[in-house]
N, C-alpha and C positions, 0 to 999 in steps of 0.2 A: 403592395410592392414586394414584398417579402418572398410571397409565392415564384416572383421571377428572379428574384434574384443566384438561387442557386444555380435554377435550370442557366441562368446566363453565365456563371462561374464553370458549370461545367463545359460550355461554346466556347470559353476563351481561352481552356486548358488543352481542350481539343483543337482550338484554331494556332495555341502556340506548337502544339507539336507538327503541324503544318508545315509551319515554316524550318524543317529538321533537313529535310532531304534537299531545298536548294541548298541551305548552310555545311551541306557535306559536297554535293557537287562543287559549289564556288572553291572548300577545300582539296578538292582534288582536282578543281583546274589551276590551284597554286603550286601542286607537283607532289599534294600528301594522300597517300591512301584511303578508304574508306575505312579502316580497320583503325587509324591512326586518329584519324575525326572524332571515331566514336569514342575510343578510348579517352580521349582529350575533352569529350563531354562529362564522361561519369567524371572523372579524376577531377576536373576543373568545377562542375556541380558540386561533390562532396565539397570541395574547399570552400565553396560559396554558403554552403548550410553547414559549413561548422561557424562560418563567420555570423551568421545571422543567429542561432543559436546561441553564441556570447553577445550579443549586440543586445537579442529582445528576451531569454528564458532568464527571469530571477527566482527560480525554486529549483530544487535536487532534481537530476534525470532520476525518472521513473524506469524500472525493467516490466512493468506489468504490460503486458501483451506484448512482447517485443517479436514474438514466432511470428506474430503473424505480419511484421513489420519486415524481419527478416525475409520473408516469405513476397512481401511486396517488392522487395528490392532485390530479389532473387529473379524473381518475372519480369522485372524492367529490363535487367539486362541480357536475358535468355532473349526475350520480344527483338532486340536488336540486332545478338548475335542471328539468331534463328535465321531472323529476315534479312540477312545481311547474307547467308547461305544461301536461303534461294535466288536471290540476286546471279548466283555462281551457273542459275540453272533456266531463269526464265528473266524474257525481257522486264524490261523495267514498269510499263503500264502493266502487264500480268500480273507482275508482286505484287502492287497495288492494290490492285482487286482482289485479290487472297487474303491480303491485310483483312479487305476492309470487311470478310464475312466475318470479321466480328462482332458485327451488328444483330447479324441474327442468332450467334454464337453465345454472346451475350444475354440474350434474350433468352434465348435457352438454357441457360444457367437458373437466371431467376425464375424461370417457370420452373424447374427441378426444384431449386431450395426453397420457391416458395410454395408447390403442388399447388398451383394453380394454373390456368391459362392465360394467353397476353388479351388484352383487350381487343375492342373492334377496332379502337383507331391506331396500338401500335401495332397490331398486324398490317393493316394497311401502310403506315410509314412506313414498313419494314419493307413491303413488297418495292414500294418510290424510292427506295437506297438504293436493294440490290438491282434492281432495275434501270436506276440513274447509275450507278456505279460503272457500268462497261462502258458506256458511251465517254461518260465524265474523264474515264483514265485514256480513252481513246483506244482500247481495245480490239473494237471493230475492223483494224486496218491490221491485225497481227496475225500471222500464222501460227495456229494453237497446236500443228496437226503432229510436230516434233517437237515438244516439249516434254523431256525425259519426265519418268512419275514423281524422281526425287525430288522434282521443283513443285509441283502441287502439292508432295506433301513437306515440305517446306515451309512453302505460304501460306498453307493451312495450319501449323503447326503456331505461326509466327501471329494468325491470329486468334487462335487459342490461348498461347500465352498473354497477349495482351488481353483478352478477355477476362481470363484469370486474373487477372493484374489488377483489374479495374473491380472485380467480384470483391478479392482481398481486401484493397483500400477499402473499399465501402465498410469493411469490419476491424477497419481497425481501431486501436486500443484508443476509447472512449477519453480515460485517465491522463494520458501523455498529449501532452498540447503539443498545437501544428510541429514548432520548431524543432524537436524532438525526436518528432516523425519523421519528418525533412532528413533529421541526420541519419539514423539506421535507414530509411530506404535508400536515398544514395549510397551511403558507402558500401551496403552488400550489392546495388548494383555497380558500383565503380568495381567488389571484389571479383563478382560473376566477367567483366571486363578486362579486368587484369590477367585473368587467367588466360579467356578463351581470344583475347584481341593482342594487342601490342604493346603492352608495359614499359617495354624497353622508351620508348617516347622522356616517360617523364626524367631518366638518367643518361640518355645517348646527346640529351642538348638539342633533338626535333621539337619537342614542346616549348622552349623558352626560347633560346637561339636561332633558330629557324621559324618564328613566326606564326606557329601553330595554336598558340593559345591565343591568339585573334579568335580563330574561327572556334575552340573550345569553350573561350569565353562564351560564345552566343549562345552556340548548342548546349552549355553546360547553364543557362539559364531559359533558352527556347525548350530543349529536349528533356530540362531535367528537373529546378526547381519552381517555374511558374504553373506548368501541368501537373506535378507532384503534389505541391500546393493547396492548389484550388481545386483536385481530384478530393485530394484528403478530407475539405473542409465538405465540400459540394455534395461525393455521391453518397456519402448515409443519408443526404435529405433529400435527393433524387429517387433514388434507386437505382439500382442495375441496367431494368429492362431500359429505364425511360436515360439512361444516362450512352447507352450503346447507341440510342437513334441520334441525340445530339452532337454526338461526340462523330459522326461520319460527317462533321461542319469541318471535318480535317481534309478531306481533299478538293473542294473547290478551293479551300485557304493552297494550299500546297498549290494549285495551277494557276492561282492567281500570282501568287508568290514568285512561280519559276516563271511568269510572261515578265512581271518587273525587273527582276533582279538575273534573269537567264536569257532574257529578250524571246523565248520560246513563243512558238508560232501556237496560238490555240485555234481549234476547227469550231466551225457551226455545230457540230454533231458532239464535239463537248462540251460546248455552252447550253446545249440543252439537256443533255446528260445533268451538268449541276444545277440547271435551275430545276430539273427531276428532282433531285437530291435536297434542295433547298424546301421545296415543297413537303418533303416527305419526313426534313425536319419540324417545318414547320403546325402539321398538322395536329400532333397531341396538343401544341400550345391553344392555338386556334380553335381545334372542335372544343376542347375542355373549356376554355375561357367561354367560347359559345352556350356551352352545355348548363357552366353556372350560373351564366348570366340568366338563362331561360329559367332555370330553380328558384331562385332570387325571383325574379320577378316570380314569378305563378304563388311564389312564399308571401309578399309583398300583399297581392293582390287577393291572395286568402286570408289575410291579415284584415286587409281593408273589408270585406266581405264581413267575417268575425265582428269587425267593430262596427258596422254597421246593423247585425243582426241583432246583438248584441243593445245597441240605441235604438232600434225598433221595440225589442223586446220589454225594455227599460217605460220606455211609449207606454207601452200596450197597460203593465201593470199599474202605472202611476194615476 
């Protein structure tokens, strides 16, 4: 059981950040910005993992590896702002898709830091993303043919940094337990927010008085500390490559999310788009589990072979 359980910890950080982009829409069909949403995540996040941090940490904060924690909470909220630029430049199914070549983006990280190649089966998953991905976001029906450069490199940028993001976590500091972590990645991502989004929220009376920390509250535990989390605990025992396939469990989550809560109208051609996509998460668990099972047995049954040769042998001298 063991074996699945990370890989599923990693699907359910991936599938909470899913549900990010309706909880900003529903925000900004209450009459608050996207700029104001996001900021109302990081700020509303940190305060939630300071609180849990005095609830559950009873030893002294550690500073040992804090760079590279800083560094994770730097990329959370670059990955935001970033995407939240190209927003300014390409439709909303396009960002999406730029997000989402993190998959292979990712992939090619760890084939650098680890100078080795992907496997047979994540190249394959990898191909049933990007391939599921266009249909899935509903792309097909867009005109690509005006879309200025600075939105592609944007969106490519936006999933750069979250790929980075995801690389970091994987190395972070060994010594300093989850809660810890929790706190320095939030708060340099709330700092990276404060600067480049809307501060003013949390002293103008938008955040508390006008009703904003409803939707901050969610995003500040959808967007910030359950995928934070369970990234932190998950991808040192995943890894990278195989953490980029599962972690594309986030956009059939996101269109499932916006048909419930948005009433949005989904096509045939993006239902099969994510069952693409579903597929192509699916496949390392499936061929690997297949692969062992086949080891095991052929192990089994050399065994039995063995002790039977073995009881013959035993025959033969007695």
């Amino acid at each position: 059981m063991k074996k699945y359980l990370y890989p599923l910890l990693v699907i359910l950080a991936a599938s909470s950040y899913g549900v990010v982009s309706t909880i900003i829409k529903l925000a900004m069909g209450s009459g608050f910005s996207a700029s104001e949403a996001v900021t109302s995540q990081f700020f509303i996040g940190f305060c939630i993992a300071v609180i849990i941090f005095f609830l559950t940490n009873r030893t002294k904060i550690s500073f040992k590896g804090v760079k590279m924690l800083i560094l994770a909470g730097v990329l959370t909220g670059c990955t935001n702002i970033v995407y939240g630029h190209s927003l300014n430049y390409l439709p909303a199914s396009l960002a999406v898709v730029l997000l989402f070549q993190f998959t292979w983006i990712g992939m090619l990280i760890s084939c650098i830091t680890k100078r080795q190649l992907p496997t047979r089966i994540e190249f394959i998953s990898i191909l049933f993303l990007v391939f599921g991905t266009i249909p899935a976001a509903g792309l097909l029906d867009v005109d690509i043919t005006k879309i200025p450069l600075q939105g592609w490199l944007w969106g490519l940028a936006a999933a750069l940094c979250y790929s980075l993001f995801l690389f970091v976590n994987g190395r972070a500091a060994a010594s300093m337990n989850t809660s810890s972590r929790l706190v320095f990645v939030s708060f340099f991502a709330f700092m990276m927010s404060a600067v480049f989004q809307s501060p003013e929220i949390i002293w103008n009376g938008t955040l508390f008085n006008e009703g904003l920390w409803i939707y901050g509250l969610a995003l500040g535990l959808f967007g910030m500390i359950i995928p934070v989390f369970l990234f932190t605990i998950a991808v040192p025992k995943v890894g990278l490559g195989m953490t980029s396939i599962l972690s594309a469990i986030e956009l059939p989550i996101a269109v499932m999310v916006s048909v419930i809560l948005l009433s949005e109208t989904v096509t045939t051609i993006q239902i099969a788009g994510i069952i693409i996509i579903l597929i192509g998460i699916s496949l390392p668990t499936i061929l690997t589990g297949n692969l062992l099972f086949m080891k095991n047995k052929a192990a089994k049954q050399k065994a039995k072979n063995n002790s039977y040769m073995l009881g013959e042998y035993k025959k033969h001298i007695s």
